[in-house]
N, C-alpha and C positions, 0 to 999 in steps of 0.2 A: 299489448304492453311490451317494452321494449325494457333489457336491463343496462344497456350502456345507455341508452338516451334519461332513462331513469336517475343513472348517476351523473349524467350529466345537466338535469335539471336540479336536482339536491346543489350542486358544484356555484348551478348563481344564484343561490338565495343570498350571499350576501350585495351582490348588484341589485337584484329584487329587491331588497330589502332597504338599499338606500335609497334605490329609487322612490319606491311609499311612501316611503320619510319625507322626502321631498314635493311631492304632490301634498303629503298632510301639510307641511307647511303654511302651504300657501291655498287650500279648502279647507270646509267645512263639510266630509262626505253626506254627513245625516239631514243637513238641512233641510231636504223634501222630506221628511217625517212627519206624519200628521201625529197634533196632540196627540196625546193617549195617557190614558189610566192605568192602562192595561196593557202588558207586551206580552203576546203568544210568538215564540219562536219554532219551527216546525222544519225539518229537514233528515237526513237520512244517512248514515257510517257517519264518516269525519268532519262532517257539515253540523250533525246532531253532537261529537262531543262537545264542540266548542260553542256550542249554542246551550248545550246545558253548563257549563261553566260559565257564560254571559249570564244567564238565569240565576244563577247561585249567586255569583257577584252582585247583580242590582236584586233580588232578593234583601240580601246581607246588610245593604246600603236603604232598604226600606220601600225599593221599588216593586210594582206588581209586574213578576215576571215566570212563567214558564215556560219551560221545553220539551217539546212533545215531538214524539217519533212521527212522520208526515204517514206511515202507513198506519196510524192505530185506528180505530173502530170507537175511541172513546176522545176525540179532537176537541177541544173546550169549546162551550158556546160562545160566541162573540156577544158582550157587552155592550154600552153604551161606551165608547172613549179606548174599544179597545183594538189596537191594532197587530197585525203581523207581520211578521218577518219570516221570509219565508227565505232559507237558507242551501244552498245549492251552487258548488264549484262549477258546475256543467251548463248547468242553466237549466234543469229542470227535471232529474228521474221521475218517475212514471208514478211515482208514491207522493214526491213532493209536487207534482202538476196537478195531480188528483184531490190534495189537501187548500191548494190554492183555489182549486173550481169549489170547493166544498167552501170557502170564504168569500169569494169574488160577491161583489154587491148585497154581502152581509156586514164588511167593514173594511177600514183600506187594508190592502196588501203592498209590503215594500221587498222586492226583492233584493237579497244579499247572493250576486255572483261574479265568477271570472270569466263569464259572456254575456254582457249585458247585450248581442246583438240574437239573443238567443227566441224562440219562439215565444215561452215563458213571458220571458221580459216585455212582451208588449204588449201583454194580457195584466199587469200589474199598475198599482196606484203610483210608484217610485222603485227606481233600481239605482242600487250601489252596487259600482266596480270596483273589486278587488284591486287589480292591478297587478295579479300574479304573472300577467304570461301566459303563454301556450307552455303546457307541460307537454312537452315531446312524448315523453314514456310513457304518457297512460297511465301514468297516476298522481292523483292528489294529495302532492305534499308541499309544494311554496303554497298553492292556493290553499292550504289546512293553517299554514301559521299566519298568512295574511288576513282568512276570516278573522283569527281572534287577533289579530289589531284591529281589524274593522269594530269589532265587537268593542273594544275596549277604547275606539273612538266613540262608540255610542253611549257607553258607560260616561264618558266626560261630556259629550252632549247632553245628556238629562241629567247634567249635573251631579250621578250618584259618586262620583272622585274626582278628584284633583288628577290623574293619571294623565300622561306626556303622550300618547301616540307616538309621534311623529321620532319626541327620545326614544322611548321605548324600544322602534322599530329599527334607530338606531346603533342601539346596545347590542339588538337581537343580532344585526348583520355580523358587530364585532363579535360575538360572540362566534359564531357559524362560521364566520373567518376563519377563526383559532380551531375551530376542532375539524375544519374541514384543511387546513393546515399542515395540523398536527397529529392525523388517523393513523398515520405509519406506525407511533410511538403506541399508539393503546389498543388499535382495531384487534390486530392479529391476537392477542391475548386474549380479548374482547369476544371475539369468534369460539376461541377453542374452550373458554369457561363456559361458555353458556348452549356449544353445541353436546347438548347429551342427547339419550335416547327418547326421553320424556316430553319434548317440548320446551320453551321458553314462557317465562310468566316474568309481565312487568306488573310493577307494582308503583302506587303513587299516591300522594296524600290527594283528599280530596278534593280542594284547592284547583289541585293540576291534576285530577285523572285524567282529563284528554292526554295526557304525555304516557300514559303507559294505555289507553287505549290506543289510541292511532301509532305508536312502535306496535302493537300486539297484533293490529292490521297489517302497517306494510309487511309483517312479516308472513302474515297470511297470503297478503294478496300476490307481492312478489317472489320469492324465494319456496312460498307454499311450506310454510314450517307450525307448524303445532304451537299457536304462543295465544296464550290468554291475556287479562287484563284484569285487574285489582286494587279495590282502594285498601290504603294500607292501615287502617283502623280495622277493620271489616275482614281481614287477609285472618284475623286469628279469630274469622268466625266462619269462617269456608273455606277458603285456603289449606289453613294451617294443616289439615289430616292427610296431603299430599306427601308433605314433609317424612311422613312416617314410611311410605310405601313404596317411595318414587324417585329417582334422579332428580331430585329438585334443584332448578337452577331458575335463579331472579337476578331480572335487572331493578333494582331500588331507583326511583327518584326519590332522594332525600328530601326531611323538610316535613316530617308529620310529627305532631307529642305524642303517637300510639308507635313511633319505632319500635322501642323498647321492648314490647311481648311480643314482635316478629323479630328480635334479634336473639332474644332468648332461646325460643322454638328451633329459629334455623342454626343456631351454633350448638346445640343440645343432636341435632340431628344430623349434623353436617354437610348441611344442605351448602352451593354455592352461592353467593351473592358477589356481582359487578353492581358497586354502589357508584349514581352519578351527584353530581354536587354537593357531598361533605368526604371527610376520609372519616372510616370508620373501622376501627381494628376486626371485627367480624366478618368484612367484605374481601376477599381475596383480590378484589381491584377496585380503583379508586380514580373515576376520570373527573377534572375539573376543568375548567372552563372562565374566561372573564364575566364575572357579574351574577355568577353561580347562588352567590348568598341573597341576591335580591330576587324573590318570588315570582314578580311580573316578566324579569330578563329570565327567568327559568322556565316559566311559563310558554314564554317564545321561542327559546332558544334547544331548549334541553333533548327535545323531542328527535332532533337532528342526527343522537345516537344510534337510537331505534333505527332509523331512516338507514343509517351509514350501516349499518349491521346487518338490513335487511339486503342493501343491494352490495356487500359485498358476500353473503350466501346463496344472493342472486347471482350475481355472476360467476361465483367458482362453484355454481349448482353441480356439477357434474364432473367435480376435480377430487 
């Protein structure tokens, strides 16, 4: 893994971004989908969050859908009508090849990746390409926000929303534009709230916990920093005794109705919070963004800060 090529694959998500826009346009990625009753999605880190947010969403919408870790010991039986999706930026870790041999000629498998030239992929019933690119860096972050539009193309192929993709992915660019823009103005501040001794913990409704899992990765995998992840309902039933003992410093993804008893806890204890997409007088910082107040552009978009934060502790690692 590389941390300038890192920031310099973050730098074109929004050309990435308009490019998929444009390819949705004019396809239909899921087409090769066979029927199904049933969707088991199966894959591993940032593959798995955004697959279990696809799973919540057509869940919510009335569709049969889980998400299951590709390494468990407990893999749902295959059905009659039920297919997989087998989820993978690389084209195939060693957990998620193992979870597809464990399906192959028990029901179709569709692979969801950014190498459909991959070994994987030609062991499967159907593949979808992301269309993320070659991430230079060695790691999965345009290929993380491109699956969940994939995913939220397939949400609008089984009809469980009305959702845009192709707007969507859009919006996302604009948005990733503007804060990749505009880092000068919030980053630095951004860095020195949330560098304590303790760690960093994102936090995010559950909606969008992929946005404070995969910030609470890159910040693992690149920069090697201490950061958890947290849904923010849930944060005042595990979390919160942190608050008591510890430097506690949160990044908020705004946008849950359980805020309120983690703003109470953390101004009572005065803990930090860097809030993104609302202003909130408890937050010592406040970054916004276009399109912030609509869920799905935040969904895509927001995760970006995380991102922007990890590599630039990536790269003044040792300043």
């Amino acid at each position: 893994m590389d941390p300038v090529l890192f920031a310099a694959d973050l730098a074109a998500k929004p050309a990435t971004l308009r490019a998929l826009a444009d390819h949705l346009d004019g396809s239909t990625p899921w087409s090769a989908l066979p029927a199904a009753s049933r969707i088991v999605f199966v894959g591993m880190g940032s593959s798995m969050y955004a697959a279990s947010i696809a799973a919540a969403r057509l869940r919510a919408a009335g569709v049969n859908a889980v998400a299951e870790l590709a390494s468990s010991d407990l893999l749902p039986e295959p059905t009659p009508g039920t297919v997989v999706i087998a989820v993978s930026a690389g084209g195939g870790s060693r957990e998620t090849k193992a979870a597809v041999e464990h399906y192959l000629q028990r029901c179709p498998v569709v692979l969801l990746t950014n190498k459909p030239e991959s070994d994987l992929a030609s062991q499967v019933d159907a593949v979808v390409d992301m269309y993320a690119g070659v991430e230079e860096g060695g790691v999965a972050c345009r290929s993380f926000q491109h699956t969940l539009i994939m995913l939220l193309a397939l949400e609008s192929h089984l009809g469980a929303s009305k959702v845009d993709p192709a707007g969507l992915a859009r919006s996302a660019a604009s948005a990733s534009a503007h804060l990749l823009e505009t880092w000068r103005s919030w980053l630095p501040q951004t860095r020195h709230l949330l560098s304590g001794p303790n760690g960093i913990h994102a936090v995010a409704p559950a909606h969008r916990l992929s946005s404070a899992a995969q910030s609470a990765l890159m910040l693992r995998e690149g920069p090697r920093v201490n950061a958890v992840a947290c849904e923010t309902g849930d944060w005042s039933h595990v979390d919160v005794y942190l608050t008591k003992t510890t430097d506690y410093r949160m990044l908020l993804f705004a946008g849950s109705r359980w805020e309120d008893e983690l703003l109470q806890w953390t101004s009572e204890r005065g803990s930090t919070i860097v809030v993104v997409g609302a202003d909130l007088p408890q937050a010592a910082q406040s970054i916004r963004y276009p399109g912030d107040d609509d869920s799905d552009i935040a969904l895509l978009s927001e995760v970006l800060i995380g991102e922007l934060l990890a590599s630039d502790l990536w790269l003044n690692k040792d300043n």
